[in-house]
C-alpha positions in Angstrom: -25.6 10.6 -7.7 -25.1 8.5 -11.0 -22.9 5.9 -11.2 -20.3 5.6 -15.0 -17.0 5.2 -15.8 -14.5 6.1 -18.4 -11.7 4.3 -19.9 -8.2 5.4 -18.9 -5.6 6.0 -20.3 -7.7 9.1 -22.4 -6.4 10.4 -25.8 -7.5 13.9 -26.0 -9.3 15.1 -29.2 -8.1 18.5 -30.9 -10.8 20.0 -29.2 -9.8 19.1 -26.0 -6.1 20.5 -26.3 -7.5 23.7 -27.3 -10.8 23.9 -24.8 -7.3 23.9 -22.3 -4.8 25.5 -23.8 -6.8 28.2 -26.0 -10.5 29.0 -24.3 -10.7 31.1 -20.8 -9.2 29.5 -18.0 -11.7 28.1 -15.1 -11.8 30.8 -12.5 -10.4 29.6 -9.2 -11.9 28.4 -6.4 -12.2 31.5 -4.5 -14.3 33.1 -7.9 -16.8 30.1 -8.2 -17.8 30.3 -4.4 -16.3 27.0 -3.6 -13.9 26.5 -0.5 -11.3 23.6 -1.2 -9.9 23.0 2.6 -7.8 20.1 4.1 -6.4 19.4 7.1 -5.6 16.4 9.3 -7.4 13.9 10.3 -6.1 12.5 13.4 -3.1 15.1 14.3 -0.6 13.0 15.4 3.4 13.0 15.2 4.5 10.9 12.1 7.1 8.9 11.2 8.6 7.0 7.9 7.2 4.1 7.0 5.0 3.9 9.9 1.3 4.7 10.5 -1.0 6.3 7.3 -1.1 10.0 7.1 -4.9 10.9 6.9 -5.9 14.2 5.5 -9.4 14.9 5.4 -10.6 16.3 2.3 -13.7 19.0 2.4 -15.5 20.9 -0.3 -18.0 24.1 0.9 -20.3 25.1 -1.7 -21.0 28.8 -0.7 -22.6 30.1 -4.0 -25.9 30.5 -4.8 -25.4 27.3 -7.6 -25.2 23.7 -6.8 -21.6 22.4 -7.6 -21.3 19.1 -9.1 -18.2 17.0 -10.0 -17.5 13.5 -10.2 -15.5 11.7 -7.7 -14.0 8.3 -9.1 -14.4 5.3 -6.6 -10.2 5.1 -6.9 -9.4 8.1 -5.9 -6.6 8.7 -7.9 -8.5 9.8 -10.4 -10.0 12.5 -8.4 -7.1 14.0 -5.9 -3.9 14.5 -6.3 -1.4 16.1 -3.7 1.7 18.4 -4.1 3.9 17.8 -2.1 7.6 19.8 -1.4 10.4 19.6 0.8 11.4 23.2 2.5 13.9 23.3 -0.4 10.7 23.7 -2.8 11.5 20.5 -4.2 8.2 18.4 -5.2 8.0 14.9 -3.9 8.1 11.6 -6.0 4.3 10.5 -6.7 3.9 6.8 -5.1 4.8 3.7 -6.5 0.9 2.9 -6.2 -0.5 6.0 -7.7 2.1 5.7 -10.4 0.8 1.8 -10.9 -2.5 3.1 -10.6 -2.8 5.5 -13.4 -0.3 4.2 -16.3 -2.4 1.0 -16.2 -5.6 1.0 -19.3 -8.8 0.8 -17.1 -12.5 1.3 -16.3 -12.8 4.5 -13.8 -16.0 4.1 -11.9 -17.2 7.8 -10.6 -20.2 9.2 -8.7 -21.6 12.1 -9.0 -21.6 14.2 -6.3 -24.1 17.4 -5.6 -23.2 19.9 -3.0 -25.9 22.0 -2.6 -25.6 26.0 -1.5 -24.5 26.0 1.9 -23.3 22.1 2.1 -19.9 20.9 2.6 -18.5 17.7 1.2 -15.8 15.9 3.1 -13.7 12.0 2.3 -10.6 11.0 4.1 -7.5 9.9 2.1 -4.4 9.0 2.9 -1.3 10.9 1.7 1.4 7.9 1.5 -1.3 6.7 -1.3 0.2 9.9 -3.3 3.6 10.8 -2.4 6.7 8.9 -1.6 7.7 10.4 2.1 10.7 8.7 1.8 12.9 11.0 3.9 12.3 12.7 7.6 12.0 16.5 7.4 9.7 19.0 7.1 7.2 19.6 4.2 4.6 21.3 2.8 1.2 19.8 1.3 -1.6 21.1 -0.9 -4.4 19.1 -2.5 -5.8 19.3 -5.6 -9.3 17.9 -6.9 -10.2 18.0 -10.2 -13.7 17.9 -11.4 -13.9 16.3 -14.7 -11.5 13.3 -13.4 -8.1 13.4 -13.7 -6.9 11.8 -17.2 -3.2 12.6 -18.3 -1.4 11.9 -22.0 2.1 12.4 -22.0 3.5 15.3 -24.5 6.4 14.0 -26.7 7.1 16.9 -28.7 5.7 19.7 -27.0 2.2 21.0 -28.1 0.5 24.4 -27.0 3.2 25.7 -25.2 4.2 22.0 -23.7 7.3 21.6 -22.3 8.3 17.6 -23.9 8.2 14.8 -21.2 5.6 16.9 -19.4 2.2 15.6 -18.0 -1.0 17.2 -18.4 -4.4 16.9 -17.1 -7.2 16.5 -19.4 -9.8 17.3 -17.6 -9.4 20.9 -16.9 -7.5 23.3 -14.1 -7.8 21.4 -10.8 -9.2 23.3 -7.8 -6.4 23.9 -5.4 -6.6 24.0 -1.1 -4.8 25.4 1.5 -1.3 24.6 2.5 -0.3 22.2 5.7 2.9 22.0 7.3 4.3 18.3 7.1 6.8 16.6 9.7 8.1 13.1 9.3 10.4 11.9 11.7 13.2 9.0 11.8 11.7 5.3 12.3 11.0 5.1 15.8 13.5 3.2 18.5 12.4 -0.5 19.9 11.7 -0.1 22.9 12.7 -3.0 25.8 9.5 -5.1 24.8 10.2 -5.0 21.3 7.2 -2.1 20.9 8.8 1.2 19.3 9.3 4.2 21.9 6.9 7.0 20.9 7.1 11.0 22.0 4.5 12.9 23.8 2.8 15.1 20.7 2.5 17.8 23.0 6.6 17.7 24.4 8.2 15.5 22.1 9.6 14.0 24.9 10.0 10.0 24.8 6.9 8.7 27.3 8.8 6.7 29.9 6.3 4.5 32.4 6.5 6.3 35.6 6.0 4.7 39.8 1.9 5.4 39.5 -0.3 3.9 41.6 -3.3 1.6 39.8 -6.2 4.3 39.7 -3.6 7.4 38.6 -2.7 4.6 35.8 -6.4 4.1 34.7 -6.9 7.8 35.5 -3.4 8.5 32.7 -5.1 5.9 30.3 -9.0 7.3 30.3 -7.9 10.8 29.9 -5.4 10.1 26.9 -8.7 8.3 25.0 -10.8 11.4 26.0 -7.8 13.3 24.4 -7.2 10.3 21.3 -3.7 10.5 22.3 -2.6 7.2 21.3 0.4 6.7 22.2 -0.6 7.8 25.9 -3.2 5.7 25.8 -0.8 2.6 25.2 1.6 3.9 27.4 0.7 1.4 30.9 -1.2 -1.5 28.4 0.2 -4.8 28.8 -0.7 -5.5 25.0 0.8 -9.4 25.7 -1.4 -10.0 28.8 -4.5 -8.4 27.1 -3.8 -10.6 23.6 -3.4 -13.8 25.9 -6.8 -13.4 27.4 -8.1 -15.0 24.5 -7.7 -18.5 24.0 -7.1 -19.2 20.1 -4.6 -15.6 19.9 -3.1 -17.2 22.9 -2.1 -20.6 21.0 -1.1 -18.6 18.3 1.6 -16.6 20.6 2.7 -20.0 22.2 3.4 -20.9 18.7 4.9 -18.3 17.0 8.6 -17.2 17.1 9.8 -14.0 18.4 9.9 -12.2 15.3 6.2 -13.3 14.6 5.2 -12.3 18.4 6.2 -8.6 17.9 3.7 -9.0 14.8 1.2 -9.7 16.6 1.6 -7.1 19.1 1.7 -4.8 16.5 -1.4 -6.5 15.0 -3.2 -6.7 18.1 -2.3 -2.8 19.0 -3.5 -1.7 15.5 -6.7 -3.5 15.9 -7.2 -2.2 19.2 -7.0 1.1 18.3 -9.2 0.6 15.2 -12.1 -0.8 17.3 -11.7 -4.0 15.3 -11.8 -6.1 18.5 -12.4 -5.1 22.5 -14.5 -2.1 21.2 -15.4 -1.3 24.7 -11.7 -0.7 25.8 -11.7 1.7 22.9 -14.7 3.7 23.4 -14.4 7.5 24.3 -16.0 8.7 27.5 -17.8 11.9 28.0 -16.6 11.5 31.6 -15.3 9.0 34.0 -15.1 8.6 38.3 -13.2 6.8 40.0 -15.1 4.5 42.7 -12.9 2.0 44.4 -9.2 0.7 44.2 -8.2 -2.4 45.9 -4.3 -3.9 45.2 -1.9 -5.6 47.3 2.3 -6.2 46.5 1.5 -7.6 43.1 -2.0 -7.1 41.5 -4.9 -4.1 42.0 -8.5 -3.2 40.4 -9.4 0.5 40.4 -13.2 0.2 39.6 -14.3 3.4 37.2 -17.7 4.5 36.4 -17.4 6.0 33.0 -20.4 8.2 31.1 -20.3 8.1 27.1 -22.8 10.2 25.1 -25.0 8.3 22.4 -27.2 10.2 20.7 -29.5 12.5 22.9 -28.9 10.1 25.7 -26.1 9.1 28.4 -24.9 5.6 28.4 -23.2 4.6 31.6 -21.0 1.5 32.2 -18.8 0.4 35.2 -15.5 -0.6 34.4 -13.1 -2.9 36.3 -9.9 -2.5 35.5 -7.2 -5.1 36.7 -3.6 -4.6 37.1 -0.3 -5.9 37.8 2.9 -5.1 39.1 6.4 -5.6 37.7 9.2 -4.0 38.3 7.8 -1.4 40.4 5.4 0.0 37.3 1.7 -1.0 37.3 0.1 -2.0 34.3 -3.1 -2.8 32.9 -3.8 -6.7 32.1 -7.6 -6.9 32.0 -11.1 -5.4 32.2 -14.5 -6.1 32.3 -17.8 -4.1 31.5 -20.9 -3.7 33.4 -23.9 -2.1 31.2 -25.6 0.3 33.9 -28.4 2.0 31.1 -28.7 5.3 29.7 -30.2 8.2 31.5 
């Protein structure tokens, strides 16, 4: 890989116009033996102006040639997505990507290689490009091109232009496959200020049910085997687990209400992300059950939990502590005990 850059905006010489508009066109994907595939990163339900929508990106050389391109470190100069309601209508670009490539800059790239055989994959997120604005349903294809993507706006038409229109510089973009698209409404609030989430598999709102404490801890292991997120959350007293730390627990006592639901918000995000309490959000391979103790108002349910690292089994025993209020059990607290691999 070799690092350079170009300078953007890019006036495009004579020969340029007519190496697009006058020489063979590039042969697509399918002819140069190079599959151009997305699909979604973490499948989840989405909703507007909520959580990123990751699409993961992935480029299979299968032709006897390596295949080389450049891939600029801001990846708007790379990708690009077109994006349509079910009306066929295309989607506003971004505000960001619009920022991002009217502005005169340096374009850093990287070389990439994929050899014969080899697959090349990056994660982007889609809200970068379009401007889902509106629920419904829509479709999505990607497009990469090669040679960077460097536009100049065509005032008069030229070559067969329409005037107004934007072209790419660079060459014909490889194109993917299509994914269906569903953004929802915002999500309700729910009692604790949180928003209600569906089920992904019934789209039915997920309502805390009577469980005892180890089918709670059961619900909540088998949603993070599954990364189902918003299962996961579901019987997590995110205000109890924040205030186990002393300075985030100043911080609550301080702030108002509005800045409280931040934080739970905050805290749930990083939680999720592994940013802090990584071993709450580590995926087991397995998980038993060994002992559950509670009375009236608090339990532990005591799990032995197997996670694969490597060539090797790691197992830890997990207490997890609960509490009762209004009839639901919740989780307030855990603890780790590192038991070795095997």
């Amino acid at each position: 890989m070799k690092p350079g850059y170009v300078l953007l905006p890019v006036f495009i010489l004579i020969f340029g116009l007519s190496a697009l508009f006058g020489a063979t066109p590039l042969p697509l994907p399918a002819e140069t033996g190079i599959a151009f595939n997305i699909r979604y990163f973490d499948k989840r339900i989405y909703y507007l102006e909520q959580d990123p929508v990751f699409i993961q990106i992935t480029l299979t050389n299968n032709s006897p040639s390596p295949f080389r391109f450049k891939l600029a470190d801001e990846r708007a100069f790379s990708v690009d997505f077109d994006v349509r309601t079910s009306a066929n209508r295309a989607v506003d670009a971004a505000d960001i990507l619009v920022r991002k490539r009217s502005q005169s800059q340096q374009v850093y790239f990287r070389e990439i290689s994929v050899e014969t055989g080899e697959s090349f994959s990056f994660v982007e997120d889609l809200r970068d490009f379009a401007a889902l604005t509106q629920s419904g349903n829509y479709v999505i294809q990607a497009r990469i091109y090669p040679e960077l993507y460097q536009t100049i706006e065509s005032s008069s038409g030229t070559a067969g232009i329409a005037p107004g229109r934007t072209i790419a510089a660079a060459g014909l973009p490889l194109e993917s496959n299509r994914l269906a698209l569903t953004i929802r409404p915002r999500l309700i609030p729910g009692p604790d200020g949180i928003p209600l989430e569906l089920d992904v598999e019934t789209n039915a709102v997920l309502v805390r049910e009577k469980l005892p404490p180890d089918a709670v801890v059961s619900y909540l292991l088998t949603a993070r085997q599954k990364s189902q997120w918003e299962k996961f959350f579901l019987y997590l007293d995110l205000e109890a687990m924040l205030a186990r730390d002393a300075y985030r627990r100043r911080q609550w006592t301080a702030e108002s209400e509005e800045g409280r639901q931040r934080m739970l918000m905050r805290y749930r995000q990083d939680l999720q992300n592994a940013v802090i309490d990584g071993d709450i959000s580590l995926i087991p391979m397995d998980f038993t059950i060994e002992r559950t103790a509670y009375n009236n108002q608090t339990g532990t349910v005591t799990v032995l939990e197997l996670f694969r690292v490597g060539t090797y089994t790691e197992r830890k025993r997990y207490t997890w502590y609960l509490e009762k209020k209004d009839d639901i059990w919740t989780i307030i607290d855990y603890s780790v005990v590192n038991l070795g691999t095997e």
